[in-house]
C-alpha positions as CSV (number, residue, x, y, z in Angstrom):
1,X,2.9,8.1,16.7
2,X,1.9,9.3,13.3
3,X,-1.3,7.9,11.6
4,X,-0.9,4.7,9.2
5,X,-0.9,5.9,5.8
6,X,-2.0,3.0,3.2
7,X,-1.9,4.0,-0.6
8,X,-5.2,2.8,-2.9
9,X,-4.6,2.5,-6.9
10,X,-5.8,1.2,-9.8
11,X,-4.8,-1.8,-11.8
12,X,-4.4,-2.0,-15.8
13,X,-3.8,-4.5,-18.2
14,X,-5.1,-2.4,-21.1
15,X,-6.7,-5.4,-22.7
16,X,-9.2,-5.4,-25.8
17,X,-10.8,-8.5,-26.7
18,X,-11.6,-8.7,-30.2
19,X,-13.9,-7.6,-31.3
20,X,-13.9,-4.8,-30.7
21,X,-15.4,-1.1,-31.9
22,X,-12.6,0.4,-30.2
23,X,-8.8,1.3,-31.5
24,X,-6.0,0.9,-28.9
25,X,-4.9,4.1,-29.9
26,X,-8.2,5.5,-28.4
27,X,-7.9,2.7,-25.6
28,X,-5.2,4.0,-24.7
29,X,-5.4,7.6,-24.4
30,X,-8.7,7.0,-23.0
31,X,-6.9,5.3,-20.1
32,X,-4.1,7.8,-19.6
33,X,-6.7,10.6,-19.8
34,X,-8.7,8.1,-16.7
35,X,-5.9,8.1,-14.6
36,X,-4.7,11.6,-14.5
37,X,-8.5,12.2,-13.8
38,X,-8.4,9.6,-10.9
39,X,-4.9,11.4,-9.4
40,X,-7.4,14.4,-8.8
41,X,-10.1,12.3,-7.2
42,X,-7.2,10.8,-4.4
43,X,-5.9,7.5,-5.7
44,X,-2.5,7.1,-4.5
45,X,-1.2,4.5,-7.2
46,X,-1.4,3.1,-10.4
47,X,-0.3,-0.6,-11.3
48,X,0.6,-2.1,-14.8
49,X,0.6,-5.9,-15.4
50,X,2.4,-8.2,-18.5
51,X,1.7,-10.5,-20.8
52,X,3.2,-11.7,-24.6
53,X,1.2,-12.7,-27.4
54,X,-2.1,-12.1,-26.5
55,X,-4.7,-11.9,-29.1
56,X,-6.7,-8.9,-27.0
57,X,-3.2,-7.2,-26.6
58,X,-2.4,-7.6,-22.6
59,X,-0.3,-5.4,-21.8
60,X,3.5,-6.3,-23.4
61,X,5.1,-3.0,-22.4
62,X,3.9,-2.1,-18.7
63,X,7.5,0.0,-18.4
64,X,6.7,2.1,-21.9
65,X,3.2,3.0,-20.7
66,X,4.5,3.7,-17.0
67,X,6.8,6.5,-18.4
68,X,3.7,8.1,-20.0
69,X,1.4,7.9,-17.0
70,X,4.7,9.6,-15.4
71,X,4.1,12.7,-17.6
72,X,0.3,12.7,-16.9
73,X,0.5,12.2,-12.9
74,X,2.0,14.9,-10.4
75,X,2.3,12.6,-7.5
76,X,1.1,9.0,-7.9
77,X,3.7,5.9,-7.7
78,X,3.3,4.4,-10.9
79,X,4.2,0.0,-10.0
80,X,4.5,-3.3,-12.0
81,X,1.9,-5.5,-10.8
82,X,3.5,-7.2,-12.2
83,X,6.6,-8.0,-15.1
84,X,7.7,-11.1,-15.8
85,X,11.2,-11.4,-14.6
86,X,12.4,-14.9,-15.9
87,X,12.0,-13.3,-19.7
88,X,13.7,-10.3,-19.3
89,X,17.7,-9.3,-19.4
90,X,17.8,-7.7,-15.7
91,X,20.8,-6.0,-17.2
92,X,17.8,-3.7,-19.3
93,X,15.2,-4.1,-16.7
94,X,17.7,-2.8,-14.6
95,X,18.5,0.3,-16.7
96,X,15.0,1.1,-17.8
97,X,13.5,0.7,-14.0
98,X,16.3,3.4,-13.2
99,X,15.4,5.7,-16.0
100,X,11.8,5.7,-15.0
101,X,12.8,6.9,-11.5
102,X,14.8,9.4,-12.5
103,X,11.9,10.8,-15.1
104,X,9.3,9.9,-12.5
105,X,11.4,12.0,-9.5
106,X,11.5,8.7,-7.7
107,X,7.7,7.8,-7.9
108,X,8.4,4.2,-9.6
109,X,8.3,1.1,-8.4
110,X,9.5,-2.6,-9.8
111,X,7.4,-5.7,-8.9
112,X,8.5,-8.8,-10.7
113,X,7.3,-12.1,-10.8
114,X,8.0,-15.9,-12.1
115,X,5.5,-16.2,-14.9
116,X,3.8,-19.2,-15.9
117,X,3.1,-19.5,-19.7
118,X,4.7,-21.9,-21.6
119,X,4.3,-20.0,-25.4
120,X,6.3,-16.7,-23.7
121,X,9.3,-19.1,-22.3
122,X,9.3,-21.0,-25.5
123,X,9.4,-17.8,-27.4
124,X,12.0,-15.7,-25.1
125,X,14.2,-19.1,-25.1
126,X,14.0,-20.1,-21.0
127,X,13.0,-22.7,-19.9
128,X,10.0,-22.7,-16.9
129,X,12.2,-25.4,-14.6
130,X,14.7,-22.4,-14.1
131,X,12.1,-19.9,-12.9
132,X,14.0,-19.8,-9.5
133,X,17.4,-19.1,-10.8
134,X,16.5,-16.4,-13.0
135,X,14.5,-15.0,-10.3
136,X,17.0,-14.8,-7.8
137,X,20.1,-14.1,-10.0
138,X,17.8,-11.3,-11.3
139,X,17.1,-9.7,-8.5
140,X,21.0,-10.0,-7.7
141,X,21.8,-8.3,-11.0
142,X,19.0,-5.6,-10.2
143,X,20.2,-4.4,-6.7
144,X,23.9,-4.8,-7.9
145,X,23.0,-2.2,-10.8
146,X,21.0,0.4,-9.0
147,X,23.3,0.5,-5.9
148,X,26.1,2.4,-8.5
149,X,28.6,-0.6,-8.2
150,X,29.7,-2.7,-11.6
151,X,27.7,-5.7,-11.6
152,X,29.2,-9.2,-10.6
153,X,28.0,-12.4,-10.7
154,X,29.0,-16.2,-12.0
155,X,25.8,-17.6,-11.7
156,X,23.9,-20.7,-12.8
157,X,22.2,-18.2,-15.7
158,X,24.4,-15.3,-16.0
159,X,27.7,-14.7,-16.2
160,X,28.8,-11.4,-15.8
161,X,32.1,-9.5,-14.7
162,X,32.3,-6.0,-13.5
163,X,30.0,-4.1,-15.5
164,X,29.3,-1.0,-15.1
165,X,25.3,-0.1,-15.5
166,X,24.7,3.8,-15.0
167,X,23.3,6.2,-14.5
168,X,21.8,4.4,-11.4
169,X,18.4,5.9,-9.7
170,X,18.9,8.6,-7.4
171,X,15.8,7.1,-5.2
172,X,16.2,3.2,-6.3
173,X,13.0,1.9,-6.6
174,X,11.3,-0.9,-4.6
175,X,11.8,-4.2,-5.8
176,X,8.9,-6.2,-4.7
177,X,7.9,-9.7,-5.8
178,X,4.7,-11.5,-6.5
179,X,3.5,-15.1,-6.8
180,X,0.4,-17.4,-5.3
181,X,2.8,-20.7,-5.0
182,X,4.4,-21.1,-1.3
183,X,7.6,-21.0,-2.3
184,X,7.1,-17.9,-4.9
185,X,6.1,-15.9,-1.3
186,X,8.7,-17.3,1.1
187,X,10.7,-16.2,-1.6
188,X,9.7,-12.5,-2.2
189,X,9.9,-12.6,2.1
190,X,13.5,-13.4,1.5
191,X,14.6,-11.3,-1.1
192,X,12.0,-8.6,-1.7
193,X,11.5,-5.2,-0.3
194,X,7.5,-6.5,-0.2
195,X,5.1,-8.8,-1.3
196,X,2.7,-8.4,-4.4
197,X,-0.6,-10.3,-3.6
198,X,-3.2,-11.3,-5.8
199,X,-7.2,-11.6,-4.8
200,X,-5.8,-11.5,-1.7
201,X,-4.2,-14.8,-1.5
202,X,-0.5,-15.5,0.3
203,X,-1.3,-12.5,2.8
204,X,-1.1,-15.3,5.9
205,X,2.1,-17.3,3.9
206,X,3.7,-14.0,3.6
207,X,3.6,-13.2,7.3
208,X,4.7,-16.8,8.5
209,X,7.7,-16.9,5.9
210,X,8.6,-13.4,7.8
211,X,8.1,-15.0,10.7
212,X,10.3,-18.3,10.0
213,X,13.1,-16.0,8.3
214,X,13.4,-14.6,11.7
215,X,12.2,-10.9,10.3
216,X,9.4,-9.0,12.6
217,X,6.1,-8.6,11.0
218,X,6.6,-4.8,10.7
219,X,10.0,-5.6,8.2
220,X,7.2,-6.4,5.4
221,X,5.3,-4.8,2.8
222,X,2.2,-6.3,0.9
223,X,0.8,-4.6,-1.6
224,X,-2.7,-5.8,-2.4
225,X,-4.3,-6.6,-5.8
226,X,-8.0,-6.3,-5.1
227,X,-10.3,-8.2,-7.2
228,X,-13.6,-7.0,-5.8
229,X,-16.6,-5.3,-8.0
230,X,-17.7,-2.4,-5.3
231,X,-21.1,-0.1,-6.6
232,X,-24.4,0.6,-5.4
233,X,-25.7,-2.4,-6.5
234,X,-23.1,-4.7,-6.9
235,X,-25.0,-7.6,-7.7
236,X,-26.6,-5.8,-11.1
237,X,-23.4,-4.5,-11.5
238,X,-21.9,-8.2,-11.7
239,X,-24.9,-9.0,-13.7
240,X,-23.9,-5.5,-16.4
241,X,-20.6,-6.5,-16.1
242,X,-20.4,-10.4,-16.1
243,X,-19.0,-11.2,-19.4
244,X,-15.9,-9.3,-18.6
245,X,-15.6,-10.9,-15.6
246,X,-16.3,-14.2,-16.8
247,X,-13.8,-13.4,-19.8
248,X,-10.8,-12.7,-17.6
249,X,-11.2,-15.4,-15.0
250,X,-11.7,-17.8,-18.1
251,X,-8.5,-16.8,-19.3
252,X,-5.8,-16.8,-16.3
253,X,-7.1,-20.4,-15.8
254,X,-6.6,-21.7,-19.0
255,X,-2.9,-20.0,-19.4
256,X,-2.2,-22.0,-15.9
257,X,-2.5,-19.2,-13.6
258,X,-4.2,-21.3,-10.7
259,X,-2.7,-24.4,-11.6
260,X,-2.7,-27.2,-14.7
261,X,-4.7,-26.1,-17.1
262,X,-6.1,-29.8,-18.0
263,X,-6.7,-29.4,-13.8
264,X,-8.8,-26.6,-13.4
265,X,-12.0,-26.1,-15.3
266,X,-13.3,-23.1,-16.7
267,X,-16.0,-21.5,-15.3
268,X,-19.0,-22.4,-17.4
269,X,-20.9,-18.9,-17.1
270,X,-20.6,-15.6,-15.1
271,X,-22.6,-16.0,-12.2
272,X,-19.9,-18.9,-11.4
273,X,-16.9,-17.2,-12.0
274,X,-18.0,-14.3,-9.9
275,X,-19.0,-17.1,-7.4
276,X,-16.1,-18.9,-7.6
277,X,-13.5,-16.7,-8.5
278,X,-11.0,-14.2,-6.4
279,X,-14.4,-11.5,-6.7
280,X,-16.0,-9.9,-3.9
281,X,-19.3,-7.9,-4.0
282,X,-19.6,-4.7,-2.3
283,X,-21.4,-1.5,-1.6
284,X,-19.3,1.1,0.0
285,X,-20.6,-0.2,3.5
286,X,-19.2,-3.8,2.8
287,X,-16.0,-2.6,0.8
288,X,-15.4,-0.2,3.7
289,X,-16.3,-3.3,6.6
290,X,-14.3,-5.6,4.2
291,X,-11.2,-3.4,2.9
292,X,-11.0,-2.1,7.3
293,X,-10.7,-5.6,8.2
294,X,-8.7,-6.5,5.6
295,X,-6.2,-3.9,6.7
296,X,-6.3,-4.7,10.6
297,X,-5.5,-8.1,10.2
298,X,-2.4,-7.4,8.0
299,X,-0.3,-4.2,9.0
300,X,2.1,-4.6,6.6
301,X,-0.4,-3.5,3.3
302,X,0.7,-0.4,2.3
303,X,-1.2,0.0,-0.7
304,X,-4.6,-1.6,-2.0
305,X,-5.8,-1.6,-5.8
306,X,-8.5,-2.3,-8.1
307,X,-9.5,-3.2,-11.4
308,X,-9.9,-0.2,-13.1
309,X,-12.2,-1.9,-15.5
310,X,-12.8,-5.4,-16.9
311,X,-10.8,-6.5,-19.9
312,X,-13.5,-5.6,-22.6
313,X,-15.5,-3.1,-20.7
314,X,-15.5,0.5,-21.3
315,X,-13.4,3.0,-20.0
316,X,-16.0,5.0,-18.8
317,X,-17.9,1.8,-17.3
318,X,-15.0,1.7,-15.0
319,X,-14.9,5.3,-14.0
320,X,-17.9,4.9,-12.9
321,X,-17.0,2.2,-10.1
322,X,-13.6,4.6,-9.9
323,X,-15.7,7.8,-8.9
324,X,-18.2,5.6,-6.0
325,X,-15.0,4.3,-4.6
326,X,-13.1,7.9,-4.7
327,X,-16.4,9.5,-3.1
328,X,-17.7,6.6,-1.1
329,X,-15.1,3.9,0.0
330,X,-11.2,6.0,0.5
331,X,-12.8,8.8,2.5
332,X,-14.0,6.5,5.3
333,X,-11.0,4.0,4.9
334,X,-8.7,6.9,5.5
335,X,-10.5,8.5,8.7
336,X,-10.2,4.9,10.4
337,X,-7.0,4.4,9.3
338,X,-6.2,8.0,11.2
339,X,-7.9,7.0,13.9
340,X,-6.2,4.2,14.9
């Protein structure tokens, strides 16, 4: 039996919070520049998240800066982590996701998933009760379009009759789907080729929905967003880093992320949100202990990622956490993963 191989990325949502002293067109290249730098320290992956009309400029074209990344990067799978389904024409998701495999020699990979934010529906013109359907007829209309064959379907939300969507990807890309709601993972269970998992959350859901769709354990895929904050001294790095921290936590709650905005209250300072939040402090013993376990207890991960670096924070801030977990954490992940 050959040894379990489990890919480990990074995570970007290229955010600035104003203000700011830095341009995005530095940002940006200082990020590119980052990755390619952390393909030749051994990270597997890189993921790209998205969000409209944000005022420190999250991400809003994951798919135009994964075609770039494709040109800096010899072998990393570049992912969505993830894009917002419900808002898009999967028609053009369809075509684009195809284009970067064939750009990217097949190292691509679509996550989608249902979104949440009421000003990006308003503004795309859907409505948030039909998240499902345009889910599901979306991922119809994907796999109809990359498998080569004119797309048809008479849907609830789209109508379409044999139309033909070329050229389609010589390796089709996974399509995997994310979501922290029950029915969001019994869904991506159903329909996806794996499971996008935030802070960790939905890894036992997941599992069960395989379970209850009557699919063995070893049919799924989770690929894990890791929120944890691993140095030397990860307690004064929370403390160097805590307004970041405290800044994006802040912000997925009060866009509904984790439920009713009016529901869940902010954190009131850093120390809480770290406390309180999806974070995890860790020197490369407890990320190692932590990440090992992590992994036994759910076979199906087949890749792990991390913050590359806080919205706000510097670039090289974050390398610096990127470098001890290169040196310090993958190493002695990989030899126990080989082991087993």
């Amino acid at each position: 039996m050959s040894a379990r191989h489990v890919n480990f990325g990074l995570w970007y949502d290229f955010r600035n919070p104003p203000p700011s002293a830095v341009g995005f067109t530095d940002l940006y290249r200082a990020c590119l520049d980052q990755i390619a730098w952390a393909e030749s320290l051994g990270f597997d992956s890189v993921w790209l998240t998205e969000h409209h009309f944000c005022e420190d400029g999250y991400t809003p074209s994951p798919l135009v800066v994964a075609a770039a990344i494709g040109e800096r990067t010899q072998r990393m799978r570049i992912g969505t982590n993830l894009m917002l389904l419900p808002l898009a024409d999967p028609v053009r998701l369809a075509e684009d996701a195809a284009t970067l495999s064939i750009l990217t020699g097949g190292r691509f990979d679509l996550g989608v998933g249902l979104g949440y934010r009421q000003l990006e529906f308003d503004y795309f013109g859907r409505q948030l009760k039909h998240r499902p359907s345009l889910m599901e007829e979306g991922i119809d209309i994907i796999r109809q379009a990359w498998g080569g064959v004119p797309v048809r379907i008479e849907g609830r939300r789209y109508q379409i009759d044999s139309l033909t969507v070329a050229p389609a990807p010589e390796q089709p890309p996974k399509l995997y789907m994310g979501g922290m709601a029950p029915p969001a993972i019994a869904r991506a269970a159903r329909l996806g080729d794996g499971f996008l998992s935030t802070g960790g959350i939905g890894h036992d859901l997941y599992v069960q929905a395989l379970e209850e769709q009557g699919k063995p354990r070893s049919a799924g895929a989770i690929c894990a967003g890791n929120w944890s904050i691993i140095a030397p001294d990860p307690e004064a790095e929370a403390a160097r880093v805590g307004e970041h921290v405290l800044y994006q936590t802040n912000q997925y709650i009060s866009w509904g992320a984790f439920g009713p905005p009016e529901q869940t209250p902010l954190f009131p300072d850093a120390a809480s949100a770290i406390a309180g939040g999806l974070y995890e402090l860790c020197d490369a013993d407890g990320a190692v202990a932590s990440l090992s376990k992590m992994l036994a207890d759910y076979p199906e991960i087949i890749d792990v990622h991390f913050w590359a670096q806080f919205p706000g924070e510097p670039v090289e801030s974050g390398s610096r956490r990127i470098e001890y977990i290169a040196k310090q954490v993958l190493p002695r992940l990989r030899d126990s993963l080989r082991s087993e």
